[in-house]
N, C-alpha and C positions, 0 to 999 in steps of 0.2 A: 158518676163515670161508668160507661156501660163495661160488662165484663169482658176481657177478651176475648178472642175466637179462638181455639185451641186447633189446630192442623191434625186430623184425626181424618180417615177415610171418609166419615161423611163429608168435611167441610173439603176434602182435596175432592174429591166427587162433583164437585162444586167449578171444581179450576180447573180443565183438561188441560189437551194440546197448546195453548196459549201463551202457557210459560208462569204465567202467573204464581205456580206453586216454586218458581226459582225461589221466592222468599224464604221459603224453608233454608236454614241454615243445614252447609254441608257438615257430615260426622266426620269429628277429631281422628286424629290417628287411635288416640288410645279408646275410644270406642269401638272403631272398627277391629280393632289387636283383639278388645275384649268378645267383643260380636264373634271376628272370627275364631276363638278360642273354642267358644260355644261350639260353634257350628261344627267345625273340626270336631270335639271330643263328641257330640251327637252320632254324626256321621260314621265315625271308627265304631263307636260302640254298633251303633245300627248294622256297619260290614259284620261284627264278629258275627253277631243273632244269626243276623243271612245266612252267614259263609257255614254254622255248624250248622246251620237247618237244612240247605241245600245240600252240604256234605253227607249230613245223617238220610237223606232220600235217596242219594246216588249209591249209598254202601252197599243196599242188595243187589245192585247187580252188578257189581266189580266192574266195572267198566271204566278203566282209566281214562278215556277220550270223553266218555259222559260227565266225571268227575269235573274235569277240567273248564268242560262248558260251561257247567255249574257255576267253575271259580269265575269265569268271565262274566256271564248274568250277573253274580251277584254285585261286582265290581261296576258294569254298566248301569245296575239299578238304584245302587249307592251313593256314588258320587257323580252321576249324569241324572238319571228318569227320578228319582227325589228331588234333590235341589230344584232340578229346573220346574219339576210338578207343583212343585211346594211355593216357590216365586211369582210362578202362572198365577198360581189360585189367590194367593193371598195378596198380588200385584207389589211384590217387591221385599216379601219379607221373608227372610228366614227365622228358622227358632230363637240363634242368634239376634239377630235385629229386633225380633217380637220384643223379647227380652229385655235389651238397653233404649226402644222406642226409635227404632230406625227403619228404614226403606229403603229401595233401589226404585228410581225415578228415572227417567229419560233426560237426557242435556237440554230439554225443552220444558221439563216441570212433570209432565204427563206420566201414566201411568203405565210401566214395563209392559210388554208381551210375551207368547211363547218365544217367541225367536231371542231376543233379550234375554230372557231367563237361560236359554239351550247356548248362547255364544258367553254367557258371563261362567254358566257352569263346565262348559268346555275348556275356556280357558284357563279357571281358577284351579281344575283338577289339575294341567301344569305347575303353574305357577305356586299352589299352596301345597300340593302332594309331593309333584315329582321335583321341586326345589324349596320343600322346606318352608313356604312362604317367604323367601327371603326376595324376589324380584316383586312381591307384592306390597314389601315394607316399603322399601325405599321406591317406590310407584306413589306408593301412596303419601310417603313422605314428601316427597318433590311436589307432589299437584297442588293446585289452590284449591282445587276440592274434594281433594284426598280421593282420587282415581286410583284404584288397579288397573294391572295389564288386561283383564277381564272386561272393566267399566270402560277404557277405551276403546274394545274392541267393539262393545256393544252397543258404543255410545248411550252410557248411560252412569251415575252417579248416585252416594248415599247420602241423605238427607238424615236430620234429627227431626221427628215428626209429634215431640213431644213439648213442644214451645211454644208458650201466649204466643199469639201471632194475628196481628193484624191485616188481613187480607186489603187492598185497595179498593173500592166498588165497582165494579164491573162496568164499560162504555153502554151508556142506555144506544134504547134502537132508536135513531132520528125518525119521529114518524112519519116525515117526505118520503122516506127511503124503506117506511115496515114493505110497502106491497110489494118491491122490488127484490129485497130480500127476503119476502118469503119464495118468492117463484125462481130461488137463483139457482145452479150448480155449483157448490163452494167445493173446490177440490183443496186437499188436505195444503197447508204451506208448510215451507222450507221452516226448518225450525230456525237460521237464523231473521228470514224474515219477520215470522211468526214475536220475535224476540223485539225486532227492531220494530213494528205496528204498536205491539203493547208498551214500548218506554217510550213512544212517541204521544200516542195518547195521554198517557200517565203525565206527562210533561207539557202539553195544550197550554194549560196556563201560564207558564212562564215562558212560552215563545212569543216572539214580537211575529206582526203579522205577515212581513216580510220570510222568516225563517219557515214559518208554522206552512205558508202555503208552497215554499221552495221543497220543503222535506215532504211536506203531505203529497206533492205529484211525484217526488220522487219513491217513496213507498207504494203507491199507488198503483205507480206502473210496476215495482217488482210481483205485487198480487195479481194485477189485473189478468195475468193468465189462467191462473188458475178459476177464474170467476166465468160463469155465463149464465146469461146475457149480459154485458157491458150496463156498468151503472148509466140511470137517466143522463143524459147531454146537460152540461153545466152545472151539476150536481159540485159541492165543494170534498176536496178530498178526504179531507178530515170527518167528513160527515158519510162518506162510502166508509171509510175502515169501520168509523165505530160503527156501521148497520153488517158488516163483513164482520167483525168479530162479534157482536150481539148476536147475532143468529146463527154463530158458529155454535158459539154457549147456550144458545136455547136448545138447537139439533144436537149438541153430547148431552144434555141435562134430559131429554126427551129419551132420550138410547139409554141414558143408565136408568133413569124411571124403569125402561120396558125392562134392562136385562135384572134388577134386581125385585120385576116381580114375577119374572119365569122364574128365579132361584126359588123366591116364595113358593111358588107351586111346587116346582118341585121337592122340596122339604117336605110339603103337606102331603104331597103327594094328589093331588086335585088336579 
């Protein structure tokens, strides 16, 4: 029996915008309590550091309006410019998260942004400071995927990224279709589309042929805008998605190649 594949950034690296990583099961309430606990007591200690350092730089020159801006920098740099710096870079984790083996992922599987990061830590500073976390419990409680007010807003969601986990195989490229989708313009899809192409595919073999080509043209045309040039004439539908999602996943696998050997350089410095 081969061993499993373990859901670790290399292997989500693997699965972008697709959805594919929804496998990932979402994090319990009492993870996230726990995660956020962390984060929380991180964060507060992080303020105090600040707050005496920037206060101990503003004492020589008495300036109470100086003081003050201080307290506000350090407040902005705390619970806004960290979080969100810290989400950015590590794509969805905080100290907390590191910690219990969790994430913040997009409603689509795919890997958070700055923007993501700036609206979940915008919001959470309400919601977990200025009320206690108490509108994040019961958020969280209610969801089926343990959403905050924050994850809504962001649209995005936490994941346990520490569980065997069998990924699906990816749709091969129909070789009728490689030359056509390499010369394509794929523009990004709607995530519930994106959603609805991959559990269609995933499900090919148990549709009878009636179903398989009623659903296949009706996904077809929700893509077919974002797509140019228009697939070959009489091409089957089923066999455009999977050349439309193959070559989406070869052009993210091509991008993270490149940006994780600019990171390399840059380390080295070369």
């Amino acid at each position: 029996m081969p061993a499993p594949d373990y859901a670790t950034i290399t292997a989500d690296d693997l699965v972008t915008g697709e959805g594919v990583a929804l496998d990932l099961p979402a994090a319990s309430l009492g993870l996230r309590m726990a995660s956020g606990l962390l984060d929380v007591l991180v964060t507060l200690g992080t303020f105090i550091v600040l707050t005496i350092l920037l206060t101990a730089a503003t004492v020589p020159f008495q300036d109470e309006a100086l003081t003050e801006a201080a307290f506000v920098l350090t407040m902005v740099l705390t619970f806004l410019g960290l979080p969100t710096a810290l989400e950015t870079l590590t794509r969805g984790r905080s100290l907390g998260k590191l910690a219990l083996g969790l994430r913040a992922v997009r409603d689509d599987g795919g890997p958070i942004s700055f923007h993501h990061a700036l609206v979940r830590a915008l919001i959470g500073f309400v919601e977990i400071y200025g009320f206690l976390g108490t509108p994040a419990f019961f958020a969280i409680m209610l969801s089926s995927r343990g959403k905050r007010l924050g994850d809504y807003a962001a649209g995005t969601y936490v994941v346990r990224d520490r569980v065997p986990l069998r990924l699906p195989m990816p749709p091969p490229m129909p070789p009728q279709l490689a030359s056509w989708a390499r010369r394509t313009d794929l523009g990004t899809l709607p995530t519930g589309t994106a959603l609805a192409v991959r559990q269609f595919l995933g499900r090919l073999p148990t549709l009878d042929p009636v179903s398989r080509e009623r659903v296949g043209r009706a996904l077809l045309a929700d893509v077919l805008p974002h797509v140019a040039p228009a697939p070959p004439p009489g091409a089957p539908p089923e066999l455009v998605l999977m050349a439309i999602i193959a070559e989406r996943r070869e052009r993210d696998l091509v991008r993270l190649r490149r940006d994780d050997d600019f990171r390399r350089r840059l380390v080295s410095g070369r």
